[in-house]
C-alpha positions as CSV (number, residue, x, y, z in Angstrom):
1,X,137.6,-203.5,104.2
2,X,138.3,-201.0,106.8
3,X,138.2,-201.7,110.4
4,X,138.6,-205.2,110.0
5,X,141.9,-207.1,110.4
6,X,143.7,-208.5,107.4
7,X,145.0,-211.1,109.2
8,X,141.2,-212.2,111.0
9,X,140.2,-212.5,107.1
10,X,142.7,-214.1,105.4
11,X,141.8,-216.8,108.3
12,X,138.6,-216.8,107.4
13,X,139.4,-217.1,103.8
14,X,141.7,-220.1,104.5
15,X,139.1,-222.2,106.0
16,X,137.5,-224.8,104.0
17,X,134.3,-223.4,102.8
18,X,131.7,-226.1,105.0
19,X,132.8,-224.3,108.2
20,X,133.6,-221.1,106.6
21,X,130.2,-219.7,107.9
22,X,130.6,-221.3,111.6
23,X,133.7,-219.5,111.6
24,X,132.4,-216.0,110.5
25,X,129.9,-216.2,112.6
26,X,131.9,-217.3,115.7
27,X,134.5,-214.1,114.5
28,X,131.0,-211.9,114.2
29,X,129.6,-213.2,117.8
30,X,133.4,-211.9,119.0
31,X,133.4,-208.4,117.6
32,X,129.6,-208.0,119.2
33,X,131.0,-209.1,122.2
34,X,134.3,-206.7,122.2
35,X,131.7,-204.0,121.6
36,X,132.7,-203.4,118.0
37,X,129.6,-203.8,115.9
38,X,130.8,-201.6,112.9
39,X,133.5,-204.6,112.3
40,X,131.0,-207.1,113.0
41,X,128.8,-206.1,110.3
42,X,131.6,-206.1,108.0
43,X,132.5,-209.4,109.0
44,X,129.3,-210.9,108.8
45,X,128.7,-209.3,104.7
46,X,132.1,-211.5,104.3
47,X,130.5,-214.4,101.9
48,X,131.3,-218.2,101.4
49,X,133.5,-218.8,98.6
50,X,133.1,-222.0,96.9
51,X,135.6,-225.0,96.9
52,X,137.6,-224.0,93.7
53,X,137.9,-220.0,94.5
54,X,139.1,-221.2,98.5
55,X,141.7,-223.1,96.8
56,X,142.6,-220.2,94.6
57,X,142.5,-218.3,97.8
58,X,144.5,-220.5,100.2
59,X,147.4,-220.9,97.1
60,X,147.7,-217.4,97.2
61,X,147.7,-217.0,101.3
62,X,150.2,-219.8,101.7
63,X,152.6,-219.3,98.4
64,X,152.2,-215.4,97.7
65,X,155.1,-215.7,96.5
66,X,154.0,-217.6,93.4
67,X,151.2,-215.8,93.2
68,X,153.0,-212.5,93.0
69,X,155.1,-214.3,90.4
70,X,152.0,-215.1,87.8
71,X,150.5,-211.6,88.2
72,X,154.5,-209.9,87.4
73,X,154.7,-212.5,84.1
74,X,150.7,-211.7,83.9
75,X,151.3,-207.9,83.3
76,X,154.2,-208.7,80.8
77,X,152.1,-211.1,78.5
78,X,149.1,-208.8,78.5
79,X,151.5,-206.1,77.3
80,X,152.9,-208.6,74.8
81,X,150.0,-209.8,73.5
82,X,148.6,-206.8,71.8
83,X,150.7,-207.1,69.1
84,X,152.3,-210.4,69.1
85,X,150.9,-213.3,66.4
86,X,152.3,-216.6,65.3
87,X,155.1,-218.5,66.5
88,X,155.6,-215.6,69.5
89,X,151.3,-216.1,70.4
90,X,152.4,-220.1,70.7
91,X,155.6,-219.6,72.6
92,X,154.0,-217.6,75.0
93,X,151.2,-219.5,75.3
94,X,153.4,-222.9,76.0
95,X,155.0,-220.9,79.2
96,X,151.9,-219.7,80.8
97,X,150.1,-223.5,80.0
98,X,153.4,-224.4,82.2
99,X,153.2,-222.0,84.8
100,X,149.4,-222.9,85.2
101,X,150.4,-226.2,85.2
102,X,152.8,-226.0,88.0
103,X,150.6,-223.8,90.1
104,X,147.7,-226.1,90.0
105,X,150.1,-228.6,91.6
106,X,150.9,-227.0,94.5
107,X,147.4,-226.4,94.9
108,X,147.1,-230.0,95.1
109,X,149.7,-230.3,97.5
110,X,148.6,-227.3,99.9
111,X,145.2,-229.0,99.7
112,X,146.8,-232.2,101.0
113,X,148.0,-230.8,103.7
114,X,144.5,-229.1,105.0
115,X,143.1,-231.8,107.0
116,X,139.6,-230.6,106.2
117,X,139.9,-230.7,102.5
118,X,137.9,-232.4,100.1
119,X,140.1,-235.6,99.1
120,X,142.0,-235.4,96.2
121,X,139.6,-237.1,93.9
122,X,137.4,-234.4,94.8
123,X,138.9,-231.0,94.2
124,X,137.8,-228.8,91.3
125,X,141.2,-228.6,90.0
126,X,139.9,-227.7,86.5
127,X,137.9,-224.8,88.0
128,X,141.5,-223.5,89.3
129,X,143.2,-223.7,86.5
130,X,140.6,-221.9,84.5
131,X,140.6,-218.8,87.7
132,X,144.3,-218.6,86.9
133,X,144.3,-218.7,83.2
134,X,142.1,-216.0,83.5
135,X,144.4,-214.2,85.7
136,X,146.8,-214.0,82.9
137,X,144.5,-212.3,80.7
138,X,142.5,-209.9,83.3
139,X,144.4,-207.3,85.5
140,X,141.0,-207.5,88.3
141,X,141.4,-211.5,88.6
142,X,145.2,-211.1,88.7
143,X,144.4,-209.0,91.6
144,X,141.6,-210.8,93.4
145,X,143.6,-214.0,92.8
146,X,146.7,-212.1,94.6
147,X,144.2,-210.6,97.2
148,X,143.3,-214.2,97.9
149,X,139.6,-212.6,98.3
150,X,137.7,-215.0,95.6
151,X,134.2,-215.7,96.2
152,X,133.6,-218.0,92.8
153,X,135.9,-219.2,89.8
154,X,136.6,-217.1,86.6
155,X,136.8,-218.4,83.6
156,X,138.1,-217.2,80.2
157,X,137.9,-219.1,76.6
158,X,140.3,-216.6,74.7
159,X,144.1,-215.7,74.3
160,X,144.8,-212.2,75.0
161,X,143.1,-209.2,76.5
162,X,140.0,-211.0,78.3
163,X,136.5,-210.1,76.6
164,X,134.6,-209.0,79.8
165,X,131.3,-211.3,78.6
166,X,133.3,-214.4,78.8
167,X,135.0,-213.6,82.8
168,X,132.7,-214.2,85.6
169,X,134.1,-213.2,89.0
170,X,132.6,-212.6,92.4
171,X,134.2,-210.5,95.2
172,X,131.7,-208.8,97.1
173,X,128.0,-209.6,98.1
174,X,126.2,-212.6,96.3
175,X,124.0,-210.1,94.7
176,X,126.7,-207.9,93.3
177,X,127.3,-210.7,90.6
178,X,128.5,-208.7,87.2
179,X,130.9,-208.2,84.7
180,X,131.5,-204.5,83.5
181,X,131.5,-204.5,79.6
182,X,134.3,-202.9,78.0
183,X,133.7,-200.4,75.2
184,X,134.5,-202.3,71.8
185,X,137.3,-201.5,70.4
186,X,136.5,-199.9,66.5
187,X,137.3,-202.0,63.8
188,X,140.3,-199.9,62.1
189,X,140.8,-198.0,65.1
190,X,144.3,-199.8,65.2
191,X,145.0,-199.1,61.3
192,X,146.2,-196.7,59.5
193,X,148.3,-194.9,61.9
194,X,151.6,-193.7,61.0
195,X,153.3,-194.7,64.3
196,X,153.3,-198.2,62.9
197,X,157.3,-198.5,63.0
198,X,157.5,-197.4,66.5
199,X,154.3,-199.4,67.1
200,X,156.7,-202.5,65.9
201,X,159.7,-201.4,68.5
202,X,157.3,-201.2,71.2
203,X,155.9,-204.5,70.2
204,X,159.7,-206.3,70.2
205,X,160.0,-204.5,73.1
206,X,156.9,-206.0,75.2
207,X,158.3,-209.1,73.9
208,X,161.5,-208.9,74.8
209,X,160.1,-207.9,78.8
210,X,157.5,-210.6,78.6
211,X,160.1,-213.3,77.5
212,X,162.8,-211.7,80.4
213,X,159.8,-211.7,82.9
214,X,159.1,-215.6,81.7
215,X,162.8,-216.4,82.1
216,X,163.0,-214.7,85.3
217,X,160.1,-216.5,86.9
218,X,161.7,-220.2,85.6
219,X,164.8,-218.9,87.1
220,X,163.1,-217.9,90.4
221,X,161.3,-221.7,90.4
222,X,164.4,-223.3,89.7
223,X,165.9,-221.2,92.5
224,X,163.3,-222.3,94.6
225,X,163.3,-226.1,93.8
226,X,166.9,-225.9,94.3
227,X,166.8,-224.6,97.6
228,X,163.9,-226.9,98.6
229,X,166.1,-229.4,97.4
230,X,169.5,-228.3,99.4
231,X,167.7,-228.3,102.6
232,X,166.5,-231.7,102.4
233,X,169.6,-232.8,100.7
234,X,170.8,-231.1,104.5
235,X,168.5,-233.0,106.6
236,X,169.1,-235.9,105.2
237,X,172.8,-235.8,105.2
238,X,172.1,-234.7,108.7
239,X,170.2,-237.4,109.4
240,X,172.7,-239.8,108.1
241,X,175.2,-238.5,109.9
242,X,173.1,-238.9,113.1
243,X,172.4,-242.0,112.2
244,X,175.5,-243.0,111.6
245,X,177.0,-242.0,115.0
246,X,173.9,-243.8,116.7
247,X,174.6,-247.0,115.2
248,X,178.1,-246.5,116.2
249,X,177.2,-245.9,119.2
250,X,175.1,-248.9,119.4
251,X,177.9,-251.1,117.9
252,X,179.9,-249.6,120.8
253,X,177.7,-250.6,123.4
254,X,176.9,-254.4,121.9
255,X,180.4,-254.7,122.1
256,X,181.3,-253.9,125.4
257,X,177.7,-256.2,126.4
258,X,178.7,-259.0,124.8
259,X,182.3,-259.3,126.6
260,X,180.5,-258.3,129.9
261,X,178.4,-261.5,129.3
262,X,181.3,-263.7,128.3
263,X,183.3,-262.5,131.2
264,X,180.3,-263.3,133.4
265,X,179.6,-266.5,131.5
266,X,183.3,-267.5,132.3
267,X,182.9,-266.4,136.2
268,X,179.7,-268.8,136.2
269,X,181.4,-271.8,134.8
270,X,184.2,-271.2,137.3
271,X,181.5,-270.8,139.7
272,X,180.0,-274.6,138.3
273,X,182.8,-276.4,138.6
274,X,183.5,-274.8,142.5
275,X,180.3,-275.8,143.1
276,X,181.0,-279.3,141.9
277,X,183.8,-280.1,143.9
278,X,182.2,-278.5,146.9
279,X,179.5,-281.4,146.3
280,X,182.0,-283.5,146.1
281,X,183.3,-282.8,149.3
282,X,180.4,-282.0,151.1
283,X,179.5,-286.1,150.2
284,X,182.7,-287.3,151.3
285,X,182.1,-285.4,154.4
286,X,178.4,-286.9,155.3
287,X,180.2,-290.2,154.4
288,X,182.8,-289.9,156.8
289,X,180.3,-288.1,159.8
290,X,178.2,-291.4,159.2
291,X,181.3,-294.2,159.7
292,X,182.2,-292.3,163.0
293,X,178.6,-292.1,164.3
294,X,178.5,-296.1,163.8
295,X,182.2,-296.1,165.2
296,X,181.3,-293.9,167.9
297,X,177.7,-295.8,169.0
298,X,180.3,-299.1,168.8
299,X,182.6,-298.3,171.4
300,X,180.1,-297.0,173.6
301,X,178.8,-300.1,173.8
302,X,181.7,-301.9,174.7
303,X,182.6,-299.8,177.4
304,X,179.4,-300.3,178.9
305,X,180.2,-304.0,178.3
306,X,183.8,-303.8,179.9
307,X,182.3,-301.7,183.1
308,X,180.1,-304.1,183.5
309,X,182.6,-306.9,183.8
310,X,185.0,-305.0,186.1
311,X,182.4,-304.4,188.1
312,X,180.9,-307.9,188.6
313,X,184.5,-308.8,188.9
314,X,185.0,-306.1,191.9
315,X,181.8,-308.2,193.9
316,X,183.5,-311.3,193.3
317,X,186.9,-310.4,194.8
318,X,184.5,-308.4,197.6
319,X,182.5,-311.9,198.4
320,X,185.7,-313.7,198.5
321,X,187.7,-311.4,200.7
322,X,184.4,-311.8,203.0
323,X,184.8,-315.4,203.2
324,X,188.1,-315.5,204.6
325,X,187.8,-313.3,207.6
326,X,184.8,-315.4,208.7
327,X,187.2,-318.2,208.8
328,X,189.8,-316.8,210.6
């Protein structure tokens, strides 16, 4: 869609499809306003895709990856499927079943992750895992499905090349809603031919890429699962070892707390029994203040009793010495 930016519509395609439209139009109000109306009517043909096809879509947005991975082992089954029958039709049908299988479940877990998602319960899983069956069996959904551009599900009730009646797949306007028909192939076209020997060769060797291209995308998963799993085998022993040193750490310090305390508990003690014999004292002390105050208010009344006598005494000898000169 030229003049419009990739990355604007694989956000648009990403958002859950009840506020797909508020966003498009909030992205088509922005164009108009940036004085770019050629993009803005491209952005405002862009069409709601239901749940099932934004699911499809955000799997192949988030994990293209993946996605690239089912159309390469797509291509090679097609190929191999021409001429296969029997056992090899089975075999090959038992690995894409599997693929499906795990691809539908990270489409539940990217779908966990959206906080405006439809709850588990509620996704058209099914609907999914018919749009990627039919992937495998039709090079335009293979590439809408990797273009992450899906406006509804495609479906497909056969093994092989996909009979165009049976697909039904949106990607443009609502009413541009059609499947091409293929010419059908001529009954006999296929026998009689004397290339039949190399016909065989090419056959084994379809097989032999499809089964490489099916081993090479279990060992790219297992790769993958593996290296999921080393990093959080790494966080974790990170996080243990983390751990670890905290709780040291913390051992550490409860340590060195607790003999602060008992050193303090031993100073208050000490402190106690001071205290005690301070008391002690400090009785003693009133006790002993209070026996001189009596002893003190004692002898102060005795003086004043023996000054009084001396100095009653002092007017009798003073009377008497009067006396005698008056005789004399």
């Amino acid at each position: 869609m030229p003049g419009l930016s990739a990355e604007l519509v694989q956000q648009l395609y990403r958002t859950p499809p009840d506020r797909f439209v508020a966003a498009r139009d909030a992205a088509v109000a922005e164009a108009r306003r940036a004085g770019d109306p050629t993009t803005a009517r491209q952005l405002a043909r862009l069409r709601r895709p239901t749940v099932a096809a934004w699911l499809v879509n955000l799997l192949a947005i988030r994990r293209p990856e993946l996605v690239a991975d089912l159309v390469q082992l797509a291509d090679a089954l097609r190929a191999a499927q021409r001429e296969l029958r029997g056992p090899r039709l089975r075999e090959l049908s038992a690995q894409r079943r599997a693929v499906v299988a795990a691809l539908v479940a990270e489409v539940r877990t990217l779908a966990a992750a959206e906080p405006d998602a439809p709850p588990a319960s509620r996704l058209p899983l099914a609907e999914v895992e018919a749009t990627l069956n039919a992937a495998f069996s039709d090079v335009e959904v293979a590439e809408q499905v990797r273009a992450g551009r899906l406006l509804r599900a495609a479906s497909y009730a056969g093994f092989g090349e996909v009979p165009r009646p049976q697909l039904r797949l949106v990607t443009g306007d609502e009413d541009e809603e059609h499947a091409e028909k293929r010419p059908p192939r001529r009954p006999g076209a296929q026998r009689g031919r004397p290339e039949a020997a190399p016909r065989t060769d090419r056959a084994a060797e379809r097989a032999e890429q499809a089964e490489r291209a099916a081993q090479r995308a279990a060992r790219a998963e297992r790769a993958r699962q593996r290296r999921a799993l080393d990093r959080e085998l790494a966080k974790a022993q990170a996080d243990q070892e983390r751990a670890e040193a905290e709780l040291t750490e913390a051992t550490g310090h409860e340590r060195d707390g607790a003999a602060v305390l008992d050193g303090l508990e031993a100073e208050l003690a000490e402190l106690e029994r001071r205290r005690a014999v301070a008391e002690q004292d400090l009785s003693r002390a009133k006790l002993a203040r209070r026996a001189a105050e009596r002893a003190v208010t004692v002898a102060r009344r005795r003086a004043g009793e023996v000054e009084a006598a001396v100095e009653a005494l002092a007017a009798e000898e003073g009377d008497a010495d009067a006396g005698d000169g008056a005789a004399d």
